[in-house]
mmCIF entry with sequence, helices, sheets and N, C-alpha, C, O atoms, coordinates in Angstrom:
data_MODEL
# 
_entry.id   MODEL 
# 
_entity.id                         1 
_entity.type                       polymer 
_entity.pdbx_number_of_molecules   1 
# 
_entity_poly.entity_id                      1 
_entity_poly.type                           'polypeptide(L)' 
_entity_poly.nstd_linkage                   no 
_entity_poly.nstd_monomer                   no 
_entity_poly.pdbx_seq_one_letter_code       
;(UNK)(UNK)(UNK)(UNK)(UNK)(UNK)(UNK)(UNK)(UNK)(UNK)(UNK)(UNK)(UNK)(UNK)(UNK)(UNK)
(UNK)(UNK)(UNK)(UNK)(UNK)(UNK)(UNK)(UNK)(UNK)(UNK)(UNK)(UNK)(UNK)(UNK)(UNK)(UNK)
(UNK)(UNK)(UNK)(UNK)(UNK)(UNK)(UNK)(UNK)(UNK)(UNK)(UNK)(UNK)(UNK)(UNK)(UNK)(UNK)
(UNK)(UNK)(UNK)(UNK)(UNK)(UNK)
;
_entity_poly.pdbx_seq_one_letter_code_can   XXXXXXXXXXXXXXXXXXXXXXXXXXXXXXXXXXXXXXXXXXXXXXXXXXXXXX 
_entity_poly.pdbx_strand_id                 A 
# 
loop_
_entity_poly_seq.entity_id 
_entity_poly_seq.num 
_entity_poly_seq.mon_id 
_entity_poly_seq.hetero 
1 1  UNK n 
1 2  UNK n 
1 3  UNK n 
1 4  UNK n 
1 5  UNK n 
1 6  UNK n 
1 7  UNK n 
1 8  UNK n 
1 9  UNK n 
1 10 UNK n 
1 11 UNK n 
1 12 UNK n 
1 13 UNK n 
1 14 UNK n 
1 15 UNK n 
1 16 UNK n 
1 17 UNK n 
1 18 UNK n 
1 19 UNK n 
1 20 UNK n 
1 21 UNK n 
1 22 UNK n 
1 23 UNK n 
1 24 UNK n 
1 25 UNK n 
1 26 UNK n 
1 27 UNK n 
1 28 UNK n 
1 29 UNK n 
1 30 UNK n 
1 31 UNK n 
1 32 UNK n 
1 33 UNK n 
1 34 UNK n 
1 35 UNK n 
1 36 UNK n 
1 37 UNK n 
1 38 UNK n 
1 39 UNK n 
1 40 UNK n 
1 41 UNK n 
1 42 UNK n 
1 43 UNK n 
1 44 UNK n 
1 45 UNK n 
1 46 UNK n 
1 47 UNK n 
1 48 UNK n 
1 49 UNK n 
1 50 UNK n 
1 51 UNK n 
1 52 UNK n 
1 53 UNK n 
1 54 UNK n 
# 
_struct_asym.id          A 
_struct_asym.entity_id   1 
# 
loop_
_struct_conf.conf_type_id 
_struct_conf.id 
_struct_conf.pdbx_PDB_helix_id 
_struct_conf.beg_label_comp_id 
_struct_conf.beg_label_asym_id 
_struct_conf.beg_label_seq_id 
_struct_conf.pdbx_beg_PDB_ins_code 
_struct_conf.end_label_comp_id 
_struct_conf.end_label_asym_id 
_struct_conf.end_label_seq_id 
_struct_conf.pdbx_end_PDB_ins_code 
_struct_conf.beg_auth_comp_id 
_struct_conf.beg_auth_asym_id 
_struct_conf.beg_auth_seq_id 
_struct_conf.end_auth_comp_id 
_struct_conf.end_auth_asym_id 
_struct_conf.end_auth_seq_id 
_struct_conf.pdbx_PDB_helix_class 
_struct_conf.details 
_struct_conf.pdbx_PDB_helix_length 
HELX_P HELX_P1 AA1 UNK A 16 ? UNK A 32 ? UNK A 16 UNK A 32 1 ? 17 
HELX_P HELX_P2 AA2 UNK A 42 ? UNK A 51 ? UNK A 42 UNK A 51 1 ? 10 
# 
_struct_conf_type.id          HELX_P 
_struct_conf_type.criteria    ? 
_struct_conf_type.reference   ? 
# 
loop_
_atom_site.group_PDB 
_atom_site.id 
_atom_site.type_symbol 
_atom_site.label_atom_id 
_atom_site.label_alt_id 
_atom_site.label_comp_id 
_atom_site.label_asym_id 
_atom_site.label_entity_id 
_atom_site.label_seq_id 
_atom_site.pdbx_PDB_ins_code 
_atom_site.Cartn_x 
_atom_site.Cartn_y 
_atom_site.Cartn_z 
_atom_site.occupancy 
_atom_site.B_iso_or_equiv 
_atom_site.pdbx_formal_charge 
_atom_site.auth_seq_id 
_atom_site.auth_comp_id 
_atom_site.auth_asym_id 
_atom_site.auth_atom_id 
_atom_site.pdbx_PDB_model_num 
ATOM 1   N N  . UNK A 1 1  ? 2.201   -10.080 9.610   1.00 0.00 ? 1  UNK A N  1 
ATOM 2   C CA . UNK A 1 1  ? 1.641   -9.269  8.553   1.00 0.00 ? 1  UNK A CA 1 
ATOM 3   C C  . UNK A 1 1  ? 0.418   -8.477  9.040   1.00 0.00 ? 1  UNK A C  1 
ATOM 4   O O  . UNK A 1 1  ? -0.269  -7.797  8.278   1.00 0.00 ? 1  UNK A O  1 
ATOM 5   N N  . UNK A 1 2  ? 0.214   -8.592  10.208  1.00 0.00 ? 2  UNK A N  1 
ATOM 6   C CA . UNK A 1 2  ? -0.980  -8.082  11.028  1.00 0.00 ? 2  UNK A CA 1 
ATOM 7   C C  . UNK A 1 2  ? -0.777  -6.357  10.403  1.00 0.00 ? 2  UNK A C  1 
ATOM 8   O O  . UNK A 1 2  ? 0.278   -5.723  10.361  1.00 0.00 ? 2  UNK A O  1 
ATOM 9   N N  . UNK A 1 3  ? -2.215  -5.880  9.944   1.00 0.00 ? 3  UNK A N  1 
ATOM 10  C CA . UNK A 1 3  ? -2.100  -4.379  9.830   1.00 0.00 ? 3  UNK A CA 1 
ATOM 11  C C  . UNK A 1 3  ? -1.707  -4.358  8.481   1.00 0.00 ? 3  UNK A C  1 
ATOM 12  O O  . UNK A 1 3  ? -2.217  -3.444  7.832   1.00 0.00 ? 3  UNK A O  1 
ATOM 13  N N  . UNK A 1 4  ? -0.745  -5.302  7.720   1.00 0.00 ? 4  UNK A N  1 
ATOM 14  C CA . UNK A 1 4  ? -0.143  -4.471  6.366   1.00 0.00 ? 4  UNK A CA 1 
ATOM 15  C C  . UNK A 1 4  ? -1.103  -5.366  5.075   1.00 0.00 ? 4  UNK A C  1 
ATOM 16  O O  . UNK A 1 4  ? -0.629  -5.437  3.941   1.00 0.00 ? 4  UNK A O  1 
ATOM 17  N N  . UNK A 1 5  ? -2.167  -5.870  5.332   1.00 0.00 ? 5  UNK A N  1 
ATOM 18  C CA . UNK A 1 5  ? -2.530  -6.671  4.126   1.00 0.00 ? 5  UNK A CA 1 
ATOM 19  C C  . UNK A 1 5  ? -4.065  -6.704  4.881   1.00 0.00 ? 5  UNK A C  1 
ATOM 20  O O  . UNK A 1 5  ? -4.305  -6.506  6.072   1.00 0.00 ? 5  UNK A O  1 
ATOM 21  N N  . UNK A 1 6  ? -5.029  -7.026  3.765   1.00 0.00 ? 6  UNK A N  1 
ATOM 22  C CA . UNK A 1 6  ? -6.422  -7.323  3.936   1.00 0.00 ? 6  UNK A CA 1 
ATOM 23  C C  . UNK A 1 6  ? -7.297  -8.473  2.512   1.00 0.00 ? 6  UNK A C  1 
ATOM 24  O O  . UNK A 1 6  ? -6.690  -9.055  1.613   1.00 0.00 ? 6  UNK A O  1 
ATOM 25  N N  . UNK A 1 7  ? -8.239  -8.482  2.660   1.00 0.00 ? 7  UNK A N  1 
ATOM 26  C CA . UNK A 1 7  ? -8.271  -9.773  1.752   1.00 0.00 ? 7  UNK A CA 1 
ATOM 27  C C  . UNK A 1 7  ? -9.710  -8.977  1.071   1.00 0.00 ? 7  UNK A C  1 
ATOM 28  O O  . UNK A 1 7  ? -10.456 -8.259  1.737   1.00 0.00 ? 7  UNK A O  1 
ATOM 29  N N  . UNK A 1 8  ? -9.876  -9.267  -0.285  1.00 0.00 ? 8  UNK A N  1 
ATOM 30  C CA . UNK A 1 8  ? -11.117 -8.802  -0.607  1.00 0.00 ? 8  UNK A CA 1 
ATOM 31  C C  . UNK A 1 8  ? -12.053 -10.267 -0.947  1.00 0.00 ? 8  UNK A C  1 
ATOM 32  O O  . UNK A 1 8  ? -11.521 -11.270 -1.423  1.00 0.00 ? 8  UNK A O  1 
ATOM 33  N N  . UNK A 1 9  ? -13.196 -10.198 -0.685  1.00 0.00 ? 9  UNK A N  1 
ATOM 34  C CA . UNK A 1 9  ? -13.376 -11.421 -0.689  1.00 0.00 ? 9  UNK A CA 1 
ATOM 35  C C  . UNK A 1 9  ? -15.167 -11.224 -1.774  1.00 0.00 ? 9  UNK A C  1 
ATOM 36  O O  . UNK A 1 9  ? -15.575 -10.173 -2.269  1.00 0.00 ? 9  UNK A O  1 
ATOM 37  N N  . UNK A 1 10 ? -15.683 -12.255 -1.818  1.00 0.00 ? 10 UNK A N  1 
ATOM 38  C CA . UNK A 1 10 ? -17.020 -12.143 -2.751  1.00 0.00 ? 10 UNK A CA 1 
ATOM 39  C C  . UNK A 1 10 ? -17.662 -13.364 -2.340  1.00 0.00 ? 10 UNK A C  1 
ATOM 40  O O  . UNK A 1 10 ? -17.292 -14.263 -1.585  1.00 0.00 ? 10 UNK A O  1 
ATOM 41  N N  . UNK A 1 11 ? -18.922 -13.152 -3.149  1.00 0.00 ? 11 UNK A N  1 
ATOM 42  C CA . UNK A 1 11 ? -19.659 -14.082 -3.847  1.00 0.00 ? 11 UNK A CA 1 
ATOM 43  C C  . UNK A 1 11 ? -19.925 -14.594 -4.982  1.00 0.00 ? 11 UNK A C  1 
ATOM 44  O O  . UNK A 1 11 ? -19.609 -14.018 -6.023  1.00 0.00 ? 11 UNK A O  1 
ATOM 45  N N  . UNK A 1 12 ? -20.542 -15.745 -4.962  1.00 0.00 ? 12 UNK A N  1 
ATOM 46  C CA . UNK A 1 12 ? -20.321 -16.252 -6.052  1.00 0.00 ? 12 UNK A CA 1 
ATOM 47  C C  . UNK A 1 12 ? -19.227 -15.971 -7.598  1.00 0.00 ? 12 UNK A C  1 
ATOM 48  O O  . UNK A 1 12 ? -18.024 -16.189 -7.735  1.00 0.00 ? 12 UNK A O  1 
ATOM 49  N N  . UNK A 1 13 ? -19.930 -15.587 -8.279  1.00 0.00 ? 13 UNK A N  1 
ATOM 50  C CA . UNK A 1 13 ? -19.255 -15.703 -9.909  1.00 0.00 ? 13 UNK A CA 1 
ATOM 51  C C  . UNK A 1 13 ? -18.341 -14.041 -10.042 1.00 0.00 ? 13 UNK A C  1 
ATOM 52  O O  . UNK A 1 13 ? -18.768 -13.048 -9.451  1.00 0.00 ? 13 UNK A O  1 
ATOM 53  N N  . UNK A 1 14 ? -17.428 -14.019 -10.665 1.00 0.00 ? 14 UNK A N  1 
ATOM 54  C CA . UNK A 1 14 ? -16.553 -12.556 -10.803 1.00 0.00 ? 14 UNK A CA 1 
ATOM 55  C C  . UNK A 1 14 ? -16.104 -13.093 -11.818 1.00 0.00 ? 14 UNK A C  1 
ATOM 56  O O  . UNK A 1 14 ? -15.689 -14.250 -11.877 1.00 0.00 ? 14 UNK A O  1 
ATOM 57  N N  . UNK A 1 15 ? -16.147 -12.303 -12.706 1.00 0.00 ? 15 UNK A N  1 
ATOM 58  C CA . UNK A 1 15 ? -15.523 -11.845 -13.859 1.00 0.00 ? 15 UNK A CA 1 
ATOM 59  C C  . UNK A 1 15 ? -14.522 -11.199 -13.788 1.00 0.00 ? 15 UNK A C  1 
ATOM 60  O O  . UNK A 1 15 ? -14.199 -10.579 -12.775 1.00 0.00 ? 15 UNK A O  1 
ATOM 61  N N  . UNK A 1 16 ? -13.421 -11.255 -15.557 1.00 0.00 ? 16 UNK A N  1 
ATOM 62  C CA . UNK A 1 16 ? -12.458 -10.570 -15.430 1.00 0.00 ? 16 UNK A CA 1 
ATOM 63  C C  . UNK A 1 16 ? -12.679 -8.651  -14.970 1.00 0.00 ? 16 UNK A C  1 
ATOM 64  O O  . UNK A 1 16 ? -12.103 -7.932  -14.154 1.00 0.00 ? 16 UNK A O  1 
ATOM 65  N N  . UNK A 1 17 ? -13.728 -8.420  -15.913 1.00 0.00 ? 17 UNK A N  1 
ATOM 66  C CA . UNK A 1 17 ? -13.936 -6.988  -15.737 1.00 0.00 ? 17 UNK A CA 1 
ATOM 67  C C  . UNK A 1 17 ? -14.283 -6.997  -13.770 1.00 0.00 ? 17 UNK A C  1 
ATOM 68  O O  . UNK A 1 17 ? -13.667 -6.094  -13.204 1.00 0.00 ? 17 UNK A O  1 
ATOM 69  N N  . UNK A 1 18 ? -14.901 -7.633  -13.095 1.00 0.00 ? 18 UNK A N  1 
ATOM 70  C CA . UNK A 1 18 ? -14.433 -7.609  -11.879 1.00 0.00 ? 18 UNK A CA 1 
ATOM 71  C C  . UNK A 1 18 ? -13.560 -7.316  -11.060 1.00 0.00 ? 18 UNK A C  1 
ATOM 72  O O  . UNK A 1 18 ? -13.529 -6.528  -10.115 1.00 0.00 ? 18 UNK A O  1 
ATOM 73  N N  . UNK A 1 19 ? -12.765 -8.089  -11.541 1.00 0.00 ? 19 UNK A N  1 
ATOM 74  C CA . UNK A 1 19 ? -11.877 -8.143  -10.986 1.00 0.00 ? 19 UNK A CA 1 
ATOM 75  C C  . UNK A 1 19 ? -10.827 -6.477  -11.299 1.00 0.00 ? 19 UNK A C  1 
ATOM 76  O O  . UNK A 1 19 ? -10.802 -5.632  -10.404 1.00 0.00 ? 19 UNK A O  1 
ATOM 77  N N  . UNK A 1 20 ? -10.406 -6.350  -12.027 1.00 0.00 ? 20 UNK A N  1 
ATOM 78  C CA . UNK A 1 20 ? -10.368 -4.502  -12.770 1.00 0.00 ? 20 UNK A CA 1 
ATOM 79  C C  . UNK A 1 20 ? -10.471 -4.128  -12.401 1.00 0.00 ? 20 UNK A C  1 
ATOM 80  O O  . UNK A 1 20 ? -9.550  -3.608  -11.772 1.00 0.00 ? 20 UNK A O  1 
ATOM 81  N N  . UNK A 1 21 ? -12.157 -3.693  -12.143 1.00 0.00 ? 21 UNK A N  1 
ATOM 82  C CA . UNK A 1 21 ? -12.557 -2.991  -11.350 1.00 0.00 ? 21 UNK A CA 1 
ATOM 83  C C  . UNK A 1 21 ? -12.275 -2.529  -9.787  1.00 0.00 ? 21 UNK A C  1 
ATOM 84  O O  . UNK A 1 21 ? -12.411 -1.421  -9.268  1.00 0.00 ? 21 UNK A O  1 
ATOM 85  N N  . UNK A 1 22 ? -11.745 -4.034  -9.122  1.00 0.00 ? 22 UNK A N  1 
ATOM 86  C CA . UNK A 1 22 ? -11.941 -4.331  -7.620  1.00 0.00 ? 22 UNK A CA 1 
ATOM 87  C C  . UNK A 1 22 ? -10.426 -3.134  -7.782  1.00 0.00 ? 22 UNK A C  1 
ATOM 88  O O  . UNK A 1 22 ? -10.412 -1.954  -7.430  1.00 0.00 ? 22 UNK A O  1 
ATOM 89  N N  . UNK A 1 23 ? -9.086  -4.056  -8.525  1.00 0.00 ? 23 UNK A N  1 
ATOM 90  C CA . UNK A 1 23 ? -7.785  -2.923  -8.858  1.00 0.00 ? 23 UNK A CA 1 
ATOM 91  C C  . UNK A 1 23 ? -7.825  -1.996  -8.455  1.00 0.00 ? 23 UNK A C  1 
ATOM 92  O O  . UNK A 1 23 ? -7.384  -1.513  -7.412  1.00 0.00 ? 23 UNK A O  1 
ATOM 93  N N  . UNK A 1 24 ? -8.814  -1.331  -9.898  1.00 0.00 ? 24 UNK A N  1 
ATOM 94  C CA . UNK A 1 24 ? -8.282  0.210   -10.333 1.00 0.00 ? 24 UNK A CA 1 
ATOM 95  C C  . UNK A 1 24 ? -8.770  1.045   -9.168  1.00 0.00 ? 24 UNK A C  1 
ATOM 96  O O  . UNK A 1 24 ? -8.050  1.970   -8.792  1.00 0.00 ? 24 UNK A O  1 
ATOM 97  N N  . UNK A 1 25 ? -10.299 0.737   -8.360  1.00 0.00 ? 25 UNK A N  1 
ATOM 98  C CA . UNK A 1 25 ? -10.825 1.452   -7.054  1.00 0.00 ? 25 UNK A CA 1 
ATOM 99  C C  . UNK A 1 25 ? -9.901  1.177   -6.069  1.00 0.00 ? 25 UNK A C  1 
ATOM 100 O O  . UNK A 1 25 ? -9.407  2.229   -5.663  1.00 0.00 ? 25 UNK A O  1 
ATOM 101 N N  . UNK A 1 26 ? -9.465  0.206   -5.518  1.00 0.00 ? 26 UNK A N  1 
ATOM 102 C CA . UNK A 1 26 ? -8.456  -0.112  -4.785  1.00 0.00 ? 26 UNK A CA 1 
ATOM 103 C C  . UNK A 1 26 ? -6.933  1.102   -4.779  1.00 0.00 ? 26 UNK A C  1 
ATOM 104 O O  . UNK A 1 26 ? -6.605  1.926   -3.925  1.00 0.00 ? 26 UNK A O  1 
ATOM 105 N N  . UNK A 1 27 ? -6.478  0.847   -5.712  1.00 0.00 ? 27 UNK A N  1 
ATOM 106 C CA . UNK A 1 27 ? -5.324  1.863   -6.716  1.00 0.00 ? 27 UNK A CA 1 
ATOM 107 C C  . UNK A 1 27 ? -6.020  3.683   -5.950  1.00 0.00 ? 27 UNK A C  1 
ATOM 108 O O  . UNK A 1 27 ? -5.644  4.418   -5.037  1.00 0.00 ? 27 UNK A O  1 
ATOM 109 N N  . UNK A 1 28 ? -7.341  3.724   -7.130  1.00 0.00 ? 28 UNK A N  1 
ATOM 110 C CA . UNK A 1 28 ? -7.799  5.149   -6.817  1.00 0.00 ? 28 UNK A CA 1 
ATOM 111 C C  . UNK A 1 28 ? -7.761  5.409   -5.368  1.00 0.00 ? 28 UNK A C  1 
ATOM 112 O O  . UNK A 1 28 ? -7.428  6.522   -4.961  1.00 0.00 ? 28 UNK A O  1 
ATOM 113 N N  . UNK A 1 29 ? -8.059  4.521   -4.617  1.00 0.00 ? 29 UNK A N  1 
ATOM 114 C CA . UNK A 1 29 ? -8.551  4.969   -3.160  1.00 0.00 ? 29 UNK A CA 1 
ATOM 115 C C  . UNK A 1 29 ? -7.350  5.414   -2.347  1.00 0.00 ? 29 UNK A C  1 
ATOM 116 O O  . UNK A 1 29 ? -7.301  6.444   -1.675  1.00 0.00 ? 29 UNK A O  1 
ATOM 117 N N  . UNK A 1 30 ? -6.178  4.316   -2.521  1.00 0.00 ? 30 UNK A N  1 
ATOM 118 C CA . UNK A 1 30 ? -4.906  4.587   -1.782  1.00 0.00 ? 30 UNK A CA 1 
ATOM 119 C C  . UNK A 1 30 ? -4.084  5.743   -2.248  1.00 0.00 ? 30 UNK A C  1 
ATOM 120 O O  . UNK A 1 30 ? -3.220  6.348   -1.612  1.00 0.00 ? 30 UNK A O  1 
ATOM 121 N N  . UNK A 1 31 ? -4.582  5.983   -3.703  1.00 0.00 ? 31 UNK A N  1 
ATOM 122 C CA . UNK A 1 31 ? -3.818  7.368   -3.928  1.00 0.00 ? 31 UNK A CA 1 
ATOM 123 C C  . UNK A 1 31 ? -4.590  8.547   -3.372  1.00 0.00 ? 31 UNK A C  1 
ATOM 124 O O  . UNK A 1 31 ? -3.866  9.324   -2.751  1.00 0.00 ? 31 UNK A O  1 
ATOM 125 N N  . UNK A 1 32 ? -5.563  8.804   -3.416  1.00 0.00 ? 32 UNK A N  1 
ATOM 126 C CA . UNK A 1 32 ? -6.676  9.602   -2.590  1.00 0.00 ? 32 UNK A CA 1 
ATOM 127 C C  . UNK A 1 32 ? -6.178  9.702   -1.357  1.00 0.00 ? 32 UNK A C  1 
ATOM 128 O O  . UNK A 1 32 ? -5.985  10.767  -0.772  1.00 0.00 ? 32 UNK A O  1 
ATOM 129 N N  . UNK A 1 33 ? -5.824  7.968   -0.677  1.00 0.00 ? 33 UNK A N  1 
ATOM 130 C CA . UNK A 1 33 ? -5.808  8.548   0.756   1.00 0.00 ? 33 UNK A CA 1 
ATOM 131 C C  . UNK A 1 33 ? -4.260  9.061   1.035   1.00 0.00 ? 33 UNK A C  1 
ATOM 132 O O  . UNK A 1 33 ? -3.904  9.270   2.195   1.00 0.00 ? 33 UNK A O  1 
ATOM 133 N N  . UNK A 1 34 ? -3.604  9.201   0.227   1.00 0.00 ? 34 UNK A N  1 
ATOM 134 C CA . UNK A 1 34 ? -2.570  10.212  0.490   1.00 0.00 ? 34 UNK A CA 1 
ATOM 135 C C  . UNK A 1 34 ? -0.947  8.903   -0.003  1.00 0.00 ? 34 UNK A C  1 
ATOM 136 O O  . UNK A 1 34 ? 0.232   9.195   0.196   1.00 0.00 ? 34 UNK A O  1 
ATOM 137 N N  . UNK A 1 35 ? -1.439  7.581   -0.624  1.00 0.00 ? 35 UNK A N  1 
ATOM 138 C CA . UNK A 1 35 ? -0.544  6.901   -0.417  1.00 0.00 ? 35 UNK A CA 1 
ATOM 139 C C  . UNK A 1 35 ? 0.500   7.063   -1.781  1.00 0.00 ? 35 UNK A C  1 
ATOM 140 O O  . UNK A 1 35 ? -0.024  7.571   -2.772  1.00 0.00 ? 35 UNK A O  1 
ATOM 141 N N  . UNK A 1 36 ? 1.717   6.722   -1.867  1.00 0.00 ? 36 UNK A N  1 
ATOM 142 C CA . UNK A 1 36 ? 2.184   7.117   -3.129  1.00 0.00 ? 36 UNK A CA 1 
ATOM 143 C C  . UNK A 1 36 ? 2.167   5.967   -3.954  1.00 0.00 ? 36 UNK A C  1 
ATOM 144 O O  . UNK A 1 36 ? 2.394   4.897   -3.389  1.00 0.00 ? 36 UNK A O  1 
ATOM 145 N N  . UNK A 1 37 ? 1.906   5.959   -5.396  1.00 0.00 ? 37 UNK A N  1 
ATOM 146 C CA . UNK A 1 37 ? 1.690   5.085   -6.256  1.00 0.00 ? 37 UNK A CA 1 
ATOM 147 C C  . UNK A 1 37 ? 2.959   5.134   -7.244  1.00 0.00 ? 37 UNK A C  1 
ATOM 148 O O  . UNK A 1 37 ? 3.002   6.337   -7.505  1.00 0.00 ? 37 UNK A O  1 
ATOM 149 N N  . UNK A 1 38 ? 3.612   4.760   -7.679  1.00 0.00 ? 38 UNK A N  1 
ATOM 150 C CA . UNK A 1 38 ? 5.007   4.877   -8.334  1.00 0.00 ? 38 UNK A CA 1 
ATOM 151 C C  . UNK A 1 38 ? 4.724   4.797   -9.652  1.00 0.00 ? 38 UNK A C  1 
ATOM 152 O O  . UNK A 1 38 ? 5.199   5.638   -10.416 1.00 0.00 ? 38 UNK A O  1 
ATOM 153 N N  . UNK A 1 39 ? 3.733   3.552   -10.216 1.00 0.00 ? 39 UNK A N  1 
ATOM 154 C CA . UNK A 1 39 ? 3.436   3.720   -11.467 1.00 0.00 ? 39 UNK A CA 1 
ATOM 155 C C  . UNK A 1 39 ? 1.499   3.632   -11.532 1.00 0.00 ? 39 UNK A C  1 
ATOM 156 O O  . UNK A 1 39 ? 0.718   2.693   -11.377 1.00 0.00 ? 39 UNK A O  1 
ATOM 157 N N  . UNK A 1 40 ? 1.376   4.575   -11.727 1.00 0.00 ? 40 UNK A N  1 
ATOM 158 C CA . UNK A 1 40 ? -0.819  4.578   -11.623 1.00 0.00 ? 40 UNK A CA 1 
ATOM 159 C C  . UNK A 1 40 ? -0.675  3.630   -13.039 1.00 0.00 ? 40 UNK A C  1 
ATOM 160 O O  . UNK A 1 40 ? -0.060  3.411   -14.083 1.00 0.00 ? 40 UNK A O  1 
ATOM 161 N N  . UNK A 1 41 ? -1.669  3.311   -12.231 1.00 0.00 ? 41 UNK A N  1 
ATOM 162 C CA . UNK A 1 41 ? -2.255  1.950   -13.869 1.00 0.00 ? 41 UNK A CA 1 
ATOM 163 C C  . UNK A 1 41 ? -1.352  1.109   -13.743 1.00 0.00 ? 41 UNK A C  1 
ATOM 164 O O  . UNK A 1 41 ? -1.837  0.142   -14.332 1.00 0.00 ? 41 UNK A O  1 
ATOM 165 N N  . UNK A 1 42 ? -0.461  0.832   -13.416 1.00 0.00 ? 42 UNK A N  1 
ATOM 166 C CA . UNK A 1 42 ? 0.421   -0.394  -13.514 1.00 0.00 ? 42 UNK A CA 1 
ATOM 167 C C  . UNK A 1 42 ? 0.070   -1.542  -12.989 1.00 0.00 ? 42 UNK A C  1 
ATOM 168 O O  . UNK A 1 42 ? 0.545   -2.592  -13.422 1.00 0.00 ? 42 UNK A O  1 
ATOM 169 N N  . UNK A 1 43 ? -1.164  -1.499  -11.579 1.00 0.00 ? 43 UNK A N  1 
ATOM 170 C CA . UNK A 1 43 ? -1.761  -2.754  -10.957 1.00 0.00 ? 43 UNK A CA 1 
ATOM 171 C C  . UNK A 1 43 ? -2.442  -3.026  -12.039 1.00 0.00 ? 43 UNK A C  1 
ATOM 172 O O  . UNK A 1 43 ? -1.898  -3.936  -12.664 1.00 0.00 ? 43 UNK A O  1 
ATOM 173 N N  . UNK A 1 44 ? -3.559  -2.568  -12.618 1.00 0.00 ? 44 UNK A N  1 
ATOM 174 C CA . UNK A 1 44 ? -4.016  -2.712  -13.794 1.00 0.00 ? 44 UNK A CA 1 
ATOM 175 C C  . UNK A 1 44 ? -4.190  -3.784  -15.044 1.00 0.00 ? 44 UNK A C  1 
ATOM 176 O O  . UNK A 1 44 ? -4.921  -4.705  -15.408 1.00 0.00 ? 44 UNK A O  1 
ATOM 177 N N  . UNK A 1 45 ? -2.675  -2.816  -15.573 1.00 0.00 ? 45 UNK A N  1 
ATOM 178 C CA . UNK A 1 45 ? -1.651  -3.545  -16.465 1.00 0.00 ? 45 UNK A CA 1 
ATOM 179 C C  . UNK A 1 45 ? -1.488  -4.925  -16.394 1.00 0.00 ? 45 UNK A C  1 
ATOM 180 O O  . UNK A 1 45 ? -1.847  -5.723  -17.260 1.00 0.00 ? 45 UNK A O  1 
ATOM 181 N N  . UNK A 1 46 ? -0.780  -5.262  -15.040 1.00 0.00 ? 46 UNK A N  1 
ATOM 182 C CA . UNK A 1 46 ? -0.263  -6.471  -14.710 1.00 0.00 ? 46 UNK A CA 1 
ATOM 183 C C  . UNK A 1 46 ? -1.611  -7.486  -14.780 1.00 0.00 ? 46 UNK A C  1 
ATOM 184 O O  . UNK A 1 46 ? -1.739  -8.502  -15.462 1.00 0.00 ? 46 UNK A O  1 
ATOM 185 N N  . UNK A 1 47 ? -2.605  -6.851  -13.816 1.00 0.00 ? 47 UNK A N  1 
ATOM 186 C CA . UNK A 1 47 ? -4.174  -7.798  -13.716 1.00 0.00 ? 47 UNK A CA 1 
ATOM 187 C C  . UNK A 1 47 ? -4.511  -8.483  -15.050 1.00 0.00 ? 47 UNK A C  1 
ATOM 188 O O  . UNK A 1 47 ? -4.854  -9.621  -15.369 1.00 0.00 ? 47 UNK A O  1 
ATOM 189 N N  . UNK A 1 48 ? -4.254  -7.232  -15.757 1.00 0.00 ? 48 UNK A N  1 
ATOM 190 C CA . UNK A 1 48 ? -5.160  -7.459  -17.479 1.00 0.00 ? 48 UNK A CA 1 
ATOM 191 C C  . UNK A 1 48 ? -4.307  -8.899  -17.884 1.00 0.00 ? 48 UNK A C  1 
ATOM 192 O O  . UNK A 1 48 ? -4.851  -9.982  -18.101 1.00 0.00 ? 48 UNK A O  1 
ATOM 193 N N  . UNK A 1 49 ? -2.976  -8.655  -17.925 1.00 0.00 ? 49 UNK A N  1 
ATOM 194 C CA . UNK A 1 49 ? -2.493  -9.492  -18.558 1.00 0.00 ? 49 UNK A CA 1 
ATOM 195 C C  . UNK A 1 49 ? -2.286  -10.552 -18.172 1.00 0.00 ? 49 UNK A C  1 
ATOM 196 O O  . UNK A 1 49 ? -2.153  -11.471 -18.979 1.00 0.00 ? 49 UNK A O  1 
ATOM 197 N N  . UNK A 1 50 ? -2.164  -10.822 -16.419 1.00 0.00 ? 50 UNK A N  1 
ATOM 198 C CA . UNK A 1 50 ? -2.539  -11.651 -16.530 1.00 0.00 ? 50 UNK A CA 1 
ATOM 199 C C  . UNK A 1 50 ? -3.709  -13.128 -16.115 1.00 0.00 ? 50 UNK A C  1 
ATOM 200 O O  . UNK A 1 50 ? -3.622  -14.322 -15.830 1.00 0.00 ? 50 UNK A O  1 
ATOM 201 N N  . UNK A 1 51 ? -4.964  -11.864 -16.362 1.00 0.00 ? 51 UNK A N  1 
ATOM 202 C CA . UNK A 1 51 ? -6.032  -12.600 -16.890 1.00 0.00 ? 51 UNK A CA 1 
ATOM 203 C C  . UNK A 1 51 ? -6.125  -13.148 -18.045 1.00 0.00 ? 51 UNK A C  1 
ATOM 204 O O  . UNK A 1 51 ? -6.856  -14.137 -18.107 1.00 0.00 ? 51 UNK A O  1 
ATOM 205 N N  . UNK A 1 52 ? -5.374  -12.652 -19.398 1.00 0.00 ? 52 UNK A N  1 
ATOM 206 C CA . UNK A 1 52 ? -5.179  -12.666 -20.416 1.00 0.00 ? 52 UNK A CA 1 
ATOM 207 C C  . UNK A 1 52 ? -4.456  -14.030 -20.561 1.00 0.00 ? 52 UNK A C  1 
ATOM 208 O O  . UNK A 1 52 ? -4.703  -14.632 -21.606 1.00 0.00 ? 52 UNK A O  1 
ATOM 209 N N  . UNK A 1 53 ? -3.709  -14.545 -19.794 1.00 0.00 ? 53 UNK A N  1 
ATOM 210 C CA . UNK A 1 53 ? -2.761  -15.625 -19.906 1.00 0.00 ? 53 UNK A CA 1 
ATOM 211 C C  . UNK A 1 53 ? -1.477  -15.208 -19.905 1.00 0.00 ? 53 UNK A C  1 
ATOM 212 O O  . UNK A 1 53 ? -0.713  -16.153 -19.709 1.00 0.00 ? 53 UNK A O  1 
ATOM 213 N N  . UNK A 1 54 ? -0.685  -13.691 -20.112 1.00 0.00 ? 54 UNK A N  1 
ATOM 214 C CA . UNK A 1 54 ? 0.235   -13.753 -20.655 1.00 0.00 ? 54 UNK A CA 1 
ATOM 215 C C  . UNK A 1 54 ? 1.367   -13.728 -19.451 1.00 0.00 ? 54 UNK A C  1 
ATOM 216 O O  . UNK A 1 54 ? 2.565   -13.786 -19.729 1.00 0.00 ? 54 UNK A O  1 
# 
């Protein structure tokens, strides 16, 4: 998997809105850098919910 994955990592305490956040910049950046996104907002989506429990 060398090259195709990276790890985001922290300190201490993160919250859900954190975590969102870490997403949606993540998301923005790779579409910026030219990568194709199939559904925008859909990492999102999935995060929210399931932080949510569902």
């Amino acid at each position: 998997m060398k090259g195709k994955m990276f790890r985001i990592g922290h300190l201490g305490y993160v919250s859900d809105r954190d975590i969102l956040t870490a997403v949606a910049a993540l998301e923005a950046t790779l579409q910026e850098l030219g990568h194709s996104v199939s559904n925008p907002g859909g990492a999102i989506a999935i995060a929210a919910k399931i932080l949510a429990g569902n």
